[in-house]
Each structure stands twice: as structure tokens, then as C-alpha cells.
Backbone as a chain_set.jsonl record, in Angstrom:
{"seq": "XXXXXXXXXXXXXXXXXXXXXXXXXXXXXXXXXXXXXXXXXXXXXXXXXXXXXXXXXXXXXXXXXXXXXXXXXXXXXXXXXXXXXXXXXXXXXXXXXXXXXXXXXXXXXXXXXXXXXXXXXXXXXXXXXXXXXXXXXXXXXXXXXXXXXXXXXXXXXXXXXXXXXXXXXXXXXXXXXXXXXXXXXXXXXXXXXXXXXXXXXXXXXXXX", "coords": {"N": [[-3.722, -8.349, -20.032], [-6.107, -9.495, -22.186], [-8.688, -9.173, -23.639], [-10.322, -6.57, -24.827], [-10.889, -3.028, -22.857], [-13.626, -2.229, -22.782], [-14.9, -4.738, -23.032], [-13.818, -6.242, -21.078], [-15.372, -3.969, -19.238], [-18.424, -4.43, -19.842], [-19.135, -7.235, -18.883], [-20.337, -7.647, -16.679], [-21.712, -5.166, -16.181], [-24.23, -4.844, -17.313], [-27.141, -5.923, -15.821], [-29.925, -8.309, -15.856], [-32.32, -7.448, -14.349], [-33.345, -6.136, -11.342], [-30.999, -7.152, -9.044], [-31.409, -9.327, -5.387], [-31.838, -7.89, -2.465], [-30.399, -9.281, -0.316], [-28.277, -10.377, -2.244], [-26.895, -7.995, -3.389], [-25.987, -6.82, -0.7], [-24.134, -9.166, -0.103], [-22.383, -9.27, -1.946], [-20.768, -6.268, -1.653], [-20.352, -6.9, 0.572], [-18.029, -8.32, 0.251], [-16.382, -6.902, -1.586], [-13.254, -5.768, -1.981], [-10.43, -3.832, -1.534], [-9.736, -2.751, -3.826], [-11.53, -2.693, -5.404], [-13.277, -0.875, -3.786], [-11.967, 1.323, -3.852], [-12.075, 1.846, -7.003], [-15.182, 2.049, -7.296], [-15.229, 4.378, -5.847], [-14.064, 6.334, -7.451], [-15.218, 6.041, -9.628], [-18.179, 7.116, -9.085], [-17.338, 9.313, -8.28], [-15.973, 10.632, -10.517], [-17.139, 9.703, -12.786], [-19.963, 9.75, -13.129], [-22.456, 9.709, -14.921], [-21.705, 7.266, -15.834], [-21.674, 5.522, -13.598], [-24.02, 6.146, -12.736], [-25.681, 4.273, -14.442], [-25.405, 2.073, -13.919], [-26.199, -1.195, -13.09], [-26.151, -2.947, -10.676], [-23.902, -1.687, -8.517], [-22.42, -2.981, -6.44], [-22.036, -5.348, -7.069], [-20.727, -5.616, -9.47], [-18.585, -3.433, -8.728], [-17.472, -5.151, -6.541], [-16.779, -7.353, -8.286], [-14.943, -5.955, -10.528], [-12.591, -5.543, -8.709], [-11.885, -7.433, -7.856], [-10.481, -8.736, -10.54], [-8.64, -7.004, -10.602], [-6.706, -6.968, -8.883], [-6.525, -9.403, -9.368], [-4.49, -8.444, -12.003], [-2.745, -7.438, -10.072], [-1.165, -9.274, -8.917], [-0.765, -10.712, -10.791], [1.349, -8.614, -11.798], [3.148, -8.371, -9.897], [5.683, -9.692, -9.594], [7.073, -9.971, -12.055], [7.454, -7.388, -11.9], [9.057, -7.139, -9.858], [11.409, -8.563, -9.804], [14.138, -10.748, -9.282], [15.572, -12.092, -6.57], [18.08, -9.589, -5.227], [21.776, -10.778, -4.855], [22.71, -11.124, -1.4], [20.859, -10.17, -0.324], [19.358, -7.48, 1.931], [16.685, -8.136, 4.123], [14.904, -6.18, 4.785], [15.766, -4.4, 2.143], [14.356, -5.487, 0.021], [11.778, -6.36, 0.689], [11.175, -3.754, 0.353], [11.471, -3.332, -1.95], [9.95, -5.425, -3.639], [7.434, -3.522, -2.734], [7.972, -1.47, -3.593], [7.603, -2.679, -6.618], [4.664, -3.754, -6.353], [2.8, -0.93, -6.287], [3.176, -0.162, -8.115], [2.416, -2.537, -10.129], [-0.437, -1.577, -9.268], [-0.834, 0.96, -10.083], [-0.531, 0.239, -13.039], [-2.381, -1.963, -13.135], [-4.709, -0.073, -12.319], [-4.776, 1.449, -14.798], [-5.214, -0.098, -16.624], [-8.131, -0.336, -16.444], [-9.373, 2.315, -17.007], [-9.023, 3.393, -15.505], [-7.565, 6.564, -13.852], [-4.324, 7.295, -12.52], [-2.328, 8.584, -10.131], [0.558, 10.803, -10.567], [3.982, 10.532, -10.252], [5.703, 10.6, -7.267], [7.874, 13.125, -6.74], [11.305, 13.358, -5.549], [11.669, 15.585, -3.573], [9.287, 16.782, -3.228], [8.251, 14.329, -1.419], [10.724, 13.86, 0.465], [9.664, 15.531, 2.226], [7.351, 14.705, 3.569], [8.247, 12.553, 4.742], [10.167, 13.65, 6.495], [8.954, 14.005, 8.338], [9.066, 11.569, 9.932], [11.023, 10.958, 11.2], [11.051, 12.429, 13.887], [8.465, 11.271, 14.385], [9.287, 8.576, 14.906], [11.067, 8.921, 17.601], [8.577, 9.837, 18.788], [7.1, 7.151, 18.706], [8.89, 5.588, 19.947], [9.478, 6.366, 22.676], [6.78, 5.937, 23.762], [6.438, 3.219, 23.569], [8.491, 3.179, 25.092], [7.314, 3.783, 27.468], [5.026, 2.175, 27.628], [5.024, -0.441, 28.7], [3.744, -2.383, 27.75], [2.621, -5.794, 27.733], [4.246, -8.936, 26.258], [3.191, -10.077, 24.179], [1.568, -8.159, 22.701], [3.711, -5.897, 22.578], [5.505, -7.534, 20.804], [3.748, -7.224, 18.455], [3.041, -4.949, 17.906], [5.913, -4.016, 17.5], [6.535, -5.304, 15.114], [5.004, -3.95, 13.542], [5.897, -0.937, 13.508], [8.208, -1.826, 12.547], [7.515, -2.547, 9.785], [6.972, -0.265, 8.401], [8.353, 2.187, 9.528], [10.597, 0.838, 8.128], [12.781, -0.356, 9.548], [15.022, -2.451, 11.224], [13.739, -4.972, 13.455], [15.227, -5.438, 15.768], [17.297, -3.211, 15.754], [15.189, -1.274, 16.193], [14.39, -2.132, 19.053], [16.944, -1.803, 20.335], [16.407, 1.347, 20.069], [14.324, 1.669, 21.738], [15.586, 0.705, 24.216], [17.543, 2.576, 24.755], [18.439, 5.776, 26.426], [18.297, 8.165, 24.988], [16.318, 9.114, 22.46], [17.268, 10.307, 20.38], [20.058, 10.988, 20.594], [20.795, 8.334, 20.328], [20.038, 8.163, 17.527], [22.087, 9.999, 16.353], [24.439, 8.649, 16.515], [27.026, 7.582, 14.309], [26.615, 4.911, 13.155], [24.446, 3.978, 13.842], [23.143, 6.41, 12.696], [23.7, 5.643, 9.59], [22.529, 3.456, 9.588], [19.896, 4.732, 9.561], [19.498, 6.485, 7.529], [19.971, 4.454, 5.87], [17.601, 3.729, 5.768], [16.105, 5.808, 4.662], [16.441, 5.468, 2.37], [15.443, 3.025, 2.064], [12.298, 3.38, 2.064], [11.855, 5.565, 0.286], [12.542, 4.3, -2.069], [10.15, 2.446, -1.325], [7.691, 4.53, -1.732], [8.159, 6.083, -3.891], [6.504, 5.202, -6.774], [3.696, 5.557, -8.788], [0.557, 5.851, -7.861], [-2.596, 4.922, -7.626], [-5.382, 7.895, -8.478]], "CA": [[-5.097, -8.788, -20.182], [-5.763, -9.323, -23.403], [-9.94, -8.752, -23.891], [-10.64, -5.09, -24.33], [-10.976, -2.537, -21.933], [-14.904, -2.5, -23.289], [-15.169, -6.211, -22.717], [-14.18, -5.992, -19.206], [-16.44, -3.274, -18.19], [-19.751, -4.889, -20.148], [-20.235, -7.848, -18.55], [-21.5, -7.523, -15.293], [-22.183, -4.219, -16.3], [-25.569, -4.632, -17.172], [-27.997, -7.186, -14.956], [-30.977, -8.122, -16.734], [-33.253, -7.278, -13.394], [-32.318, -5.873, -9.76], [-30.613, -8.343, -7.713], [-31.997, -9.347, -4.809], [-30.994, -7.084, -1.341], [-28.982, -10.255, 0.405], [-27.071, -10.533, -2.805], [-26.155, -6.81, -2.973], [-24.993, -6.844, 0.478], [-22.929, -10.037, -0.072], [-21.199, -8.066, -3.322], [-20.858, -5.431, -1.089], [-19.073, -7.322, 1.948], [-16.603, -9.265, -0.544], [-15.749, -5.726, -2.287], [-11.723, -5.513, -1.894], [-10.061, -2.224, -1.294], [-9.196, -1.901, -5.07], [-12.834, -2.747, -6.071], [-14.265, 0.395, -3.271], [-11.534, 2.656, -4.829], [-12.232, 1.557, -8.23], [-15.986, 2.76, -6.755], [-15.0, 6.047, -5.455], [-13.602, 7.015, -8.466], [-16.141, 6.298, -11.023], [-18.784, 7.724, -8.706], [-17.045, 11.146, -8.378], [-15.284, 11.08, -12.036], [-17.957, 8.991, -13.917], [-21.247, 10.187, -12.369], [-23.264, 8.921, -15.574], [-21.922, 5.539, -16.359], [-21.815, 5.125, -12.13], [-25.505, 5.534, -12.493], [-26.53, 3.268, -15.43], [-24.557, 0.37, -13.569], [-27.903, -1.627, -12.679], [-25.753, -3.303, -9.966], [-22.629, -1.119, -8.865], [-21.7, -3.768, -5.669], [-21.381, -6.688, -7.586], [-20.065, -4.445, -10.111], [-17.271, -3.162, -8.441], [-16.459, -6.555, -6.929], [-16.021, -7.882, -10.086], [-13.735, -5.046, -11.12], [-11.523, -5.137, -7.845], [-11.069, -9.041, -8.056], [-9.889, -8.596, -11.445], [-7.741, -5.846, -10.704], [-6.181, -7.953, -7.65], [-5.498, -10.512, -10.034], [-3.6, -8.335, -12.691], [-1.554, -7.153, -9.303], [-1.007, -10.356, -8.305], [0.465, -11.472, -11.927], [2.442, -8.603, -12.397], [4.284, -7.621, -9.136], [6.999, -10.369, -9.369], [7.564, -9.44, -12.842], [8.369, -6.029, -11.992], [10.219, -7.137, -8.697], [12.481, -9.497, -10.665], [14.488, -11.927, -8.582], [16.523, -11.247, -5.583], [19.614, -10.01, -4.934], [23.171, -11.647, -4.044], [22.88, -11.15, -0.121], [19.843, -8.532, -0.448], [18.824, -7.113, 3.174], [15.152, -8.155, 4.154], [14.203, -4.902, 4.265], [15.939, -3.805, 0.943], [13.506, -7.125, -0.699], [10.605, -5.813, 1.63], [11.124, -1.771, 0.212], [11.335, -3.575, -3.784], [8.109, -6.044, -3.633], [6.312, -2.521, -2.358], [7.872, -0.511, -5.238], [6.631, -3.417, -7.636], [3.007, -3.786, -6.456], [2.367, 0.01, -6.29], [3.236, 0.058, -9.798], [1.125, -3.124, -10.832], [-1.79, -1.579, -9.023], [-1.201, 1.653, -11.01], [-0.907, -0.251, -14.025], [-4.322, -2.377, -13.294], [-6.038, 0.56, -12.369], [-5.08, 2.067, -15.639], [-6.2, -1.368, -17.38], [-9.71, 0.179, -16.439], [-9.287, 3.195, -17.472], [-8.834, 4.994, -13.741], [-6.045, 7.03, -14.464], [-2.988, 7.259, -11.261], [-0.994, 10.009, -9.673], [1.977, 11.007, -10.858], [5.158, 9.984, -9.408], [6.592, 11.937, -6.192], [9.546, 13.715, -6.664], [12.237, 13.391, -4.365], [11.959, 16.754, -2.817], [8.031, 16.288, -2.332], [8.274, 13.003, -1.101], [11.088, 14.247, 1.986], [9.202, 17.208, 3.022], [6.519, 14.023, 4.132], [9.181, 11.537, 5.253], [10.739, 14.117, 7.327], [7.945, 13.435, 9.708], [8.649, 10.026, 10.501], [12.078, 10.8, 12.5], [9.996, 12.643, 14.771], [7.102, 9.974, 14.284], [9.741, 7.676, 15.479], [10.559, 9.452, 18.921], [7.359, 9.333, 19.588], [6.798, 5.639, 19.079], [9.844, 5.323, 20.825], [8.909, 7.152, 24.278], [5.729, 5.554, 23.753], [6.813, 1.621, 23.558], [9.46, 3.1, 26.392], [6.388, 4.456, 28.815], [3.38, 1.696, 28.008], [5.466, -1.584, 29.402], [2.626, -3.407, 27.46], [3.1, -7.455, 27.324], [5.365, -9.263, 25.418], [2.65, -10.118, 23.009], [1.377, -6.694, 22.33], [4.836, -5.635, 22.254], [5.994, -8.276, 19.556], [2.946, -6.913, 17.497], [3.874, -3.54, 18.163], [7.298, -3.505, 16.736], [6.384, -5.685, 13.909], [4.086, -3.048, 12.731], [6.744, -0.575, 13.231], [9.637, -2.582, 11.111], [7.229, -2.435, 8.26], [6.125, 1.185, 9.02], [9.763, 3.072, 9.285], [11.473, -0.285, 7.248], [14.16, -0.57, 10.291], [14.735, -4.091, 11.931], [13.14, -5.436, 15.15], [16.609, -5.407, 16.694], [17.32, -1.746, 15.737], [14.102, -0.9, 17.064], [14.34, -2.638, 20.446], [17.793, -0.942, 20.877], [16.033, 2.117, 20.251], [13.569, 1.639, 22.86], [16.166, 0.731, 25.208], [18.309, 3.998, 24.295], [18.617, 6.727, 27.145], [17.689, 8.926, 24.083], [16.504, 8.141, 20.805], [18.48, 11.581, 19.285], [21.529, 10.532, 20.741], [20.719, 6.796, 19.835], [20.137, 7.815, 15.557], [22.898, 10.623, 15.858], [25.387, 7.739, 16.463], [27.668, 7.296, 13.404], [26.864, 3.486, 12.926], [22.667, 3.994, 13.88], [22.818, 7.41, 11.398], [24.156, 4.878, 8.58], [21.248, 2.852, 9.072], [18.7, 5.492, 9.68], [19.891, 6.971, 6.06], [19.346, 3.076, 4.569], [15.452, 3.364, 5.732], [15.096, 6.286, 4.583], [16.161, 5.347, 0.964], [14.077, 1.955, 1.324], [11.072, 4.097, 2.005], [11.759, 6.569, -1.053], [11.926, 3.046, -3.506], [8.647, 1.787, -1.851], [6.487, 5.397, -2.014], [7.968, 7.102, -5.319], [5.792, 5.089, -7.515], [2.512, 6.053, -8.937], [-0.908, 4.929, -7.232], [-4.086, 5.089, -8.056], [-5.496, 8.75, -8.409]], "C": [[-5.463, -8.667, -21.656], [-7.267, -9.127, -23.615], [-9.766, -6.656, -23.683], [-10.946, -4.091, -23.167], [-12.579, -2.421, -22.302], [-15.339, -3.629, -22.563], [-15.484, -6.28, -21.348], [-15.102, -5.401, -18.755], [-18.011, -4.144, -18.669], [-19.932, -5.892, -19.543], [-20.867, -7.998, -17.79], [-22.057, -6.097, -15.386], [-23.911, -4.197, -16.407], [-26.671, -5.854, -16.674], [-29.352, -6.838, -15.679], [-32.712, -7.782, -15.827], [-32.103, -7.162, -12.211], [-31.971, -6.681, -9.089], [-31.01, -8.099, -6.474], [-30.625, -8.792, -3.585], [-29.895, -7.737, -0.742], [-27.805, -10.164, -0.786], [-26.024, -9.588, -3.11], [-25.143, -6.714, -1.981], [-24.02, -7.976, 0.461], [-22.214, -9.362, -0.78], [-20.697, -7.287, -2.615], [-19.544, -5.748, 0.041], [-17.782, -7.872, 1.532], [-16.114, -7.958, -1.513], [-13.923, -5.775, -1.273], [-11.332, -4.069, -1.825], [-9.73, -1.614, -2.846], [-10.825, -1.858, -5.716], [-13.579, -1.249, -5.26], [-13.82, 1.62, -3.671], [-11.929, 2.771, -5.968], [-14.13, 2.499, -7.882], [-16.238, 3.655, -6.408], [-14.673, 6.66, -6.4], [-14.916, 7.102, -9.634], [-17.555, 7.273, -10.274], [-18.789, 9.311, -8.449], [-16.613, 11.578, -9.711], [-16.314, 11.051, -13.14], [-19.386, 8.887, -13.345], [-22.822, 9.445, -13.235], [-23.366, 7.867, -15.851], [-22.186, 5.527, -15.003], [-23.575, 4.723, -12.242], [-26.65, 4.669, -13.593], [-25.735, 2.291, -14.79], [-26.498, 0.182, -12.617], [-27.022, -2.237, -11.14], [-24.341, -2.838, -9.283], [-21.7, -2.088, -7.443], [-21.387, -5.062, -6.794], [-20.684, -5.785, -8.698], [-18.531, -4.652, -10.019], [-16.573, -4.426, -7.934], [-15.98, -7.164, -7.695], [-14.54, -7.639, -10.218], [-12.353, -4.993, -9.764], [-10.861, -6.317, -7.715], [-10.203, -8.982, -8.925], [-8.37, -7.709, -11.466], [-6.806, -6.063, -9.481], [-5.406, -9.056, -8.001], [-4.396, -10.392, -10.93], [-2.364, -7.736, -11.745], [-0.956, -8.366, -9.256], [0.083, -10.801, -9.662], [1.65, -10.435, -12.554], [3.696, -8.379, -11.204], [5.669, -8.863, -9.517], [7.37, -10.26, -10.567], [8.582, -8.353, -12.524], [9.365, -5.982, -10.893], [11.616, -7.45, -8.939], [13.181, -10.226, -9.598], [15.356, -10.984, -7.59], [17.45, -11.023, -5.506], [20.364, -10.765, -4.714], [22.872, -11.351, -2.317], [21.748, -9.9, -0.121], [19.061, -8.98, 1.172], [17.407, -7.319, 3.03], [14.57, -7.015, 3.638], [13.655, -4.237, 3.362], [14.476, -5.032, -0.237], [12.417, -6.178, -0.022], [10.072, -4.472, 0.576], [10.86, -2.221, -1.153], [9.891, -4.263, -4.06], [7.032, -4.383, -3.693], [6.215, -1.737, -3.412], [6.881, -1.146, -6.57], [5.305, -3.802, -7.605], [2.586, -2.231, -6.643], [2.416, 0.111, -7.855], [2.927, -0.858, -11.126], [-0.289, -2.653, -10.782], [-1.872, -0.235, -9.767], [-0.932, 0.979, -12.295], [-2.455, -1.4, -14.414], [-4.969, -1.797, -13.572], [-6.248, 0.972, -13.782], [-5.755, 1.046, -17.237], [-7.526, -1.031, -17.505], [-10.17, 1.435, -16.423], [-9.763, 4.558, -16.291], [-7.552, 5.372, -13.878], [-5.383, 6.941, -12.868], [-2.516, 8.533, -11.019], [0.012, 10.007, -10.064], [2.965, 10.449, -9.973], [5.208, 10.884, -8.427], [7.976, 12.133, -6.724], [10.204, 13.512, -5.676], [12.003, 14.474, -3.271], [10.334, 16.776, -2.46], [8.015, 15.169, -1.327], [9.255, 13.43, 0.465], [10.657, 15.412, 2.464], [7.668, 15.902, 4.281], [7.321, 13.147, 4.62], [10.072, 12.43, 6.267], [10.092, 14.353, 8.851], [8.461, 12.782, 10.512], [9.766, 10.205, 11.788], [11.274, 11.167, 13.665], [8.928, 12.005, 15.241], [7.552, 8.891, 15.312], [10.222, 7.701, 17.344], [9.581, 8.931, 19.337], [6.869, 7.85, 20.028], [7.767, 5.258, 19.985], [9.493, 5.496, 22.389], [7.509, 6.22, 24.159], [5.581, 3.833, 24.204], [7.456, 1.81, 25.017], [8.355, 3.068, 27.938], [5.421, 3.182, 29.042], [4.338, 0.725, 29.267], [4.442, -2.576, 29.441], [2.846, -4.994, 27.044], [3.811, -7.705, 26.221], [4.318, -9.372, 23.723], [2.262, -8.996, 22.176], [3.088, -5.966, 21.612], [5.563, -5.883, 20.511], [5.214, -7.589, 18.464], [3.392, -5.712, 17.127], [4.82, -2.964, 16.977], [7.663, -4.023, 15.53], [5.585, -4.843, 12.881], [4.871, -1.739, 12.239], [7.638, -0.523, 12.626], [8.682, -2.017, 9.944], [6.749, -1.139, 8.317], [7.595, 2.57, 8.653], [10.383, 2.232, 8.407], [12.551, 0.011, 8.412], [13.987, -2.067, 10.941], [14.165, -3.755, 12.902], [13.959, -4.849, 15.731], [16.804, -3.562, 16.775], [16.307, -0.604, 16.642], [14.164, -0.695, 18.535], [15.212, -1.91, 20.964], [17.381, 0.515, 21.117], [15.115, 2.664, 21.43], [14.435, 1.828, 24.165], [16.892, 2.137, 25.643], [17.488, 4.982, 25.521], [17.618, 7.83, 26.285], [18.073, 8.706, 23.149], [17.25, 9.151, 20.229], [19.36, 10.9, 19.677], [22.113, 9.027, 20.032], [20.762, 7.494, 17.915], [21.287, 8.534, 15.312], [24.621, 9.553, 16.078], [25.448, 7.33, 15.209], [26.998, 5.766, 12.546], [25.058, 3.606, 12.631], [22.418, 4.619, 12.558], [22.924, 6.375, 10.035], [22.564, 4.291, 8.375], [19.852, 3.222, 8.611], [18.583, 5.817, 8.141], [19.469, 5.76, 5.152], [17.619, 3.294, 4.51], [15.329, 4.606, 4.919], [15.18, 5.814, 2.851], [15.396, 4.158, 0.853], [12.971, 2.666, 1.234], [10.568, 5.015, 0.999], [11.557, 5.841, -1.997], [10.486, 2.512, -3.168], [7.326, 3.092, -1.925], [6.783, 5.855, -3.498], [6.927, 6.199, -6.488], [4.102, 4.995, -7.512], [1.374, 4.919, -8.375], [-1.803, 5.701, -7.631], [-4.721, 6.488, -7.664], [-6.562, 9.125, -7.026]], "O": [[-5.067, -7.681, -22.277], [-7.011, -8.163, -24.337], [-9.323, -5.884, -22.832], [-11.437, -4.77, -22.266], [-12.864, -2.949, -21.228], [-16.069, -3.532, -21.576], [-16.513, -6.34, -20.675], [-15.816, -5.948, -17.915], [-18.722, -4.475, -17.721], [-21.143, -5.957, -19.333], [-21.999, -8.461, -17.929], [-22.951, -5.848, -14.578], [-24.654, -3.588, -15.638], [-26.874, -6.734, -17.511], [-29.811, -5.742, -16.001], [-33.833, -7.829, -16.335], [-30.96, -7.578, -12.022], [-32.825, -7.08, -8.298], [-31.083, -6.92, -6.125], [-29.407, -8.972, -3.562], [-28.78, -7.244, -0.573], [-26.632, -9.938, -0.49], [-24.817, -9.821, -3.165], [-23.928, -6.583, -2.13], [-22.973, -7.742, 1.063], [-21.284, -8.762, -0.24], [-19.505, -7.477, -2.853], [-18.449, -5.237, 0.277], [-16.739, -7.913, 2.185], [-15.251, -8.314, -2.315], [-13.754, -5.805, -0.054], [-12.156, -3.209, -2.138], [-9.522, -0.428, -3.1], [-11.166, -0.95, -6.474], [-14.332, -0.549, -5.936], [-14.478, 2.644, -3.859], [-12.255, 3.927, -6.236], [-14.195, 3.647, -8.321], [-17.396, 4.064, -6.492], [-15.001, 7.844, -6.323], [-15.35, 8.07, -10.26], [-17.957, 8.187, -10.993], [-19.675, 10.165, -8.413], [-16.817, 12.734, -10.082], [-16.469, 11.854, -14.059], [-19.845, 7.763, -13.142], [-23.809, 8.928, -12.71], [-24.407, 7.263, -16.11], [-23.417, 5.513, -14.962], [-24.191, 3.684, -12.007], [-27.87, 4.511, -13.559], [-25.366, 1.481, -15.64], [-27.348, 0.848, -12.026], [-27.59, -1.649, -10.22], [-23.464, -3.679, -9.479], [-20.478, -1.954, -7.377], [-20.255, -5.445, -7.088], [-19.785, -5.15, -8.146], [-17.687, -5.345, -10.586], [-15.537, -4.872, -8.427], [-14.802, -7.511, -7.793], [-13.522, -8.326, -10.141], [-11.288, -4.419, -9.988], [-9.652, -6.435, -7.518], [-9.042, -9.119, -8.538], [-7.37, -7.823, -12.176], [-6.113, -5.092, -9.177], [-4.381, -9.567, -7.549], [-3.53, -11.255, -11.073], [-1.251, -7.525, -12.227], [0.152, -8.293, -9.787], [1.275, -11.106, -9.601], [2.535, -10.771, -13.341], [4.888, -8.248, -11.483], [6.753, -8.304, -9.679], [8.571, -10.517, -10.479], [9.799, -8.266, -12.689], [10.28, -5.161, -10.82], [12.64, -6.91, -8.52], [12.367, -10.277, -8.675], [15.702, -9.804, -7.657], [18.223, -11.971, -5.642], [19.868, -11.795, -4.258], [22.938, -12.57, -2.471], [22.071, -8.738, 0.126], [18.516, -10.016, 1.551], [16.814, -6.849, 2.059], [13.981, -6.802, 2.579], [12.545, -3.733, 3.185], [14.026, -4.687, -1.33], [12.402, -5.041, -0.493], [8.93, -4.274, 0.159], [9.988, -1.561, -1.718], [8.929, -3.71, -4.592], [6.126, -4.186, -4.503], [5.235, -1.337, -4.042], [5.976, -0.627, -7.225], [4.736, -4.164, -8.634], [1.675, -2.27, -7.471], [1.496, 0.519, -8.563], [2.993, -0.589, -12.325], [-1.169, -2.934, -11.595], [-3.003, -0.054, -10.217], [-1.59, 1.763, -12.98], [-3.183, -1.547, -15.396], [-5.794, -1.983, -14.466], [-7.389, 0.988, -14.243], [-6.364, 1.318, -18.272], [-8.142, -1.339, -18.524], [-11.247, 1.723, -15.902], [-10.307, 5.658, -16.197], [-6.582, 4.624, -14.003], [-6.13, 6.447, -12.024], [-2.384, 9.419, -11.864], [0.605, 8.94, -9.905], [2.613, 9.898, -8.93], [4.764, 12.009, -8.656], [8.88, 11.352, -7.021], [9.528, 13.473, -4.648], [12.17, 14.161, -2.092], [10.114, 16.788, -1.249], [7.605, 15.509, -0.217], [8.65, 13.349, 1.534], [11.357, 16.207, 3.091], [7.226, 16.23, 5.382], [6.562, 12.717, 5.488], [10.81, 11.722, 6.951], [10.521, 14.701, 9.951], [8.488, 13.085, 11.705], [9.598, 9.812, 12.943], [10.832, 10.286, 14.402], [8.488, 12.152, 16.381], [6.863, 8.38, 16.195], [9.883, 6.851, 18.168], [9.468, 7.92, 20.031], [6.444, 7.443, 21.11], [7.396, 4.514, 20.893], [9.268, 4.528, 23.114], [7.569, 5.616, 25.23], [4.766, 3.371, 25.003], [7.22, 1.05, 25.956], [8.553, 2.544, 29.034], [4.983, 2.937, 30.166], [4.377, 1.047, 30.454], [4.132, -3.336, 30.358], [3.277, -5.241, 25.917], [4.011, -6.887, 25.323], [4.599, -8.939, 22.606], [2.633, -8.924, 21.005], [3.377, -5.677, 20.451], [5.913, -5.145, 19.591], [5.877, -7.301, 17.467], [4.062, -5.487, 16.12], [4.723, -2.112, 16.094], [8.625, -3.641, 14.863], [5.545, -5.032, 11.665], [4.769, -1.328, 11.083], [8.072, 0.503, 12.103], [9.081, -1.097, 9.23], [5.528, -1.247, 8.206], [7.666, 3.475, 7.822], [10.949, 2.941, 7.574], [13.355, 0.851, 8.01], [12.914, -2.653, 11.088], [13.994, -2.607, 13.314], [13.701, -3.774, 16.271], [16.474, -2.853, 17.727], [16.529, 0.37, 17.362], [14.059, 0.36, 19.159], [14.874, -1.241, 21.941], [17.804, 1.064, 22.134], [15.159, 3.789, 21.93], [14.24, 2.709, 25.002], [16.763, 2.649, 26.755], [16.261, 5.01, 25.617], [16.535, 8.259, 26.685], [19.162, 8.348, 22.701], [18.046, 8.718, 19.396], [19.549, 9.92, 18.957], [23.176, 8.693, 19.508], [21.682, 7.103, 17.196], [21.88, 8.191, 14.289], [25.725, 9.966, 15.721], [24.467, 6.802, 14.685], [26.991, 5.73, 11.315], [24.502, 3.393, 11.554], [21.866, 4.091, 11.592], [21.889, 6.452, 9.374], [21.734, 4.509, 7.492], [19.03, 2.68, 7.873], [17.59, 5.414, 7.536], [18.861, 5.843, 4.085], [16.769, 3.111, 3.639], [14.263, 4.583, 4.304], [14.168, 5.805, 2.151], [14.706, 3.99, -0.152], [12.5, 2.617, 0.098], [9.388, 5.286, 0.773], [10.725, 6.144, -2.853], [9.682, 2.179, -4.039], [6.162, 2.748, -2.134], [5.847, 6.007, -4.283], [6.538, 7.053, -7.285], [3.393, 4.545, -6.612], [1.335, 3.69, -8.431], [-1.791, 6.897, -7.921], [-4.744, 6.59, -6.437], [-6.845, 10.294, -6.763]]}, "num_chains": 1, "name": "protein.A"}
């Protein structure tokens, strides 16, 4: 972005009279998730500029569009092109690494600083959940015997959730027992790939 970090914040910054209540609440309803964080932050960090903003919904919309758009132009930069034969997944787990680490580089475009990286050894003390996590969804998908449509939704939410295929999944479901099902040689292999996609798409820094 090439205008100052100044620039950016002044111009909707200051409204030359209160906008009227409908237009608030429209600002308000079109706020983006980076524009209500971008909002949470200056309101708990930045308590004085927060309250000279004459308008802080249109405001923050502004600032979350903007900050939507410098994700938007840099993730495929930082993704870079795809592998020779690269696994969905592994593509899936890299896109995630490269937006987390446009949207901490936006935020810090506007001078909201980010979290540090996770370490490895933080990072599986919270990923050591999920096997267990997964059980559960497992027994859970095994017990409802909820429609195909539900279902389909289901386990699509799941893939992107653990990063394991559909297929993997489904077998899992089917599975007598899911321990016995991941401690299989061939499953374990795979179980071990998710967990390193899941370590490339959390270790990088997000927004504080």
C-alpha cells in the first residue's frame, strides 16, 4: 500500500457532522470480521483515538474492507504456485498458511500489531486435542444416522477442520473402532500427514 499509514487512518476518520442512525447501522451490518477485530482492538488498546472517531462503524468498515483487500492481494504471493502432484489438502494447509500471514501483515499495515508465532511444542499441546476431538466426531456421525445431505455437510466441515479426506473420514466412521482404525500402519501415516498440514496452516502469526 503505498499512501501512509496516516493517510489511511484520516480519511473517514473524521465526519464533518453525525451520520444519520440508518447509515450507522448499515456501516455496522457491512462491517467484515477484520473491520470488528480491527474495532476490538483499538477500543481496548486505543481508548482515546477510539473515542475521537466521530463515526467508528463506518470507520471500521472502511478499515476492514481495506484490510480484506491487502489479504486478498497478497495471499497468492505468499502461496506461490502449486506443486508437481501437490495433495489437495497439502494446497488447502499452504493457501491457510499464506492468508494468516497476509492478514497479519494487513493488520500490521494499520498499525494493530499480531501474535507471535506458535512454537511447535505450544502449538501440539493444542492439536493433541483433536485425535480425541476426532473420536468423538466419529461416534457421533456413527450414532446420529442423519441424512445424506446433512451428512455430506457434516464431513465437509470436518475435512477442512482435521485436513483428512472425505474418504478417510467415511472409512473412519465405518471403522469398528476409530483407535484401532488410526493405529493401523497405513491410516497412522496419514493421520501424521494432517497433523503436519495443520502445524503449516496454524504456526503463523494472527492478529493480536
Amino acid at each position: 500500500m503505498n499512501e501512509s499509514l496516516h493517510e489511511k487512518l484520516d480519511a473517514p476518520h473524521v465526519a464533518p457532522a453525525p451520520a444519520p442512525r440508518c447509515m450507522i447501522l448499515r456501516a455496522e451490518a457491512l462491517m467484515n470480521e477484520y473491520g470488528r477485530m480491527a474495532h476490538e482492538y483499538w477500543r481496548a488498546h486505543r481508548p482515546d483515538a477510539y473515542a475521537q472517531t466521530e463515526n467508528p462503524d463506518k470507520f471500521f468498515a472502511w478499515m476492514g474492507d481495506q484490510i480484506a483487500r491487502r489479504v486478498a492481494e497478497l495471499t497468492p504471493q505468499l502461496a506461490g504456485p502449486d506443486g508437481p502432484g501437490e495433495h489437495p489438502l497439502d494446497k488447502g494447509a499452504r493457501l491457510d498458511t499464506a492468508t494468516a500471514k497476509a492478514v497479519g501483515e494487513a493488520f500490521n499495515d494499520f498499525g494493530i500489531p499480531t501474535a507471535p508465532p506458535l512454537t511447535r511444542l505450544a502449538w501440539e499441546r493444542t492439536d493433541s486435542e483433536l485425535e480425541g476431538q476426532l473420536h468423538a466426531w466419529a461416534d457421533t456421525a456413527r450414532d446420529q444416522g442423519t441424512d445424506a445431505a446433512t451428512d455430506a455437510s457434516d464431513m465437509s466441515a470436518a475435512s477442512r477442520r482435521f485436513l483428512l479426506t472425505e474418504q478417510f473420514l467415511t472409512a473412519l466412521v465405518s471403522a469398528p473402532d476409530p483407535q484401532l482404525f488410526l493405529n493401523d500402519p497405513t491410516n497412522h501415516v496419514e493421520w501424521l500427514a494432517s497433523v503436519e498440514r495443520r502445524w503449516a496452516r496454524d504456526r503463523m502469526p494472527r492478529p493480536a
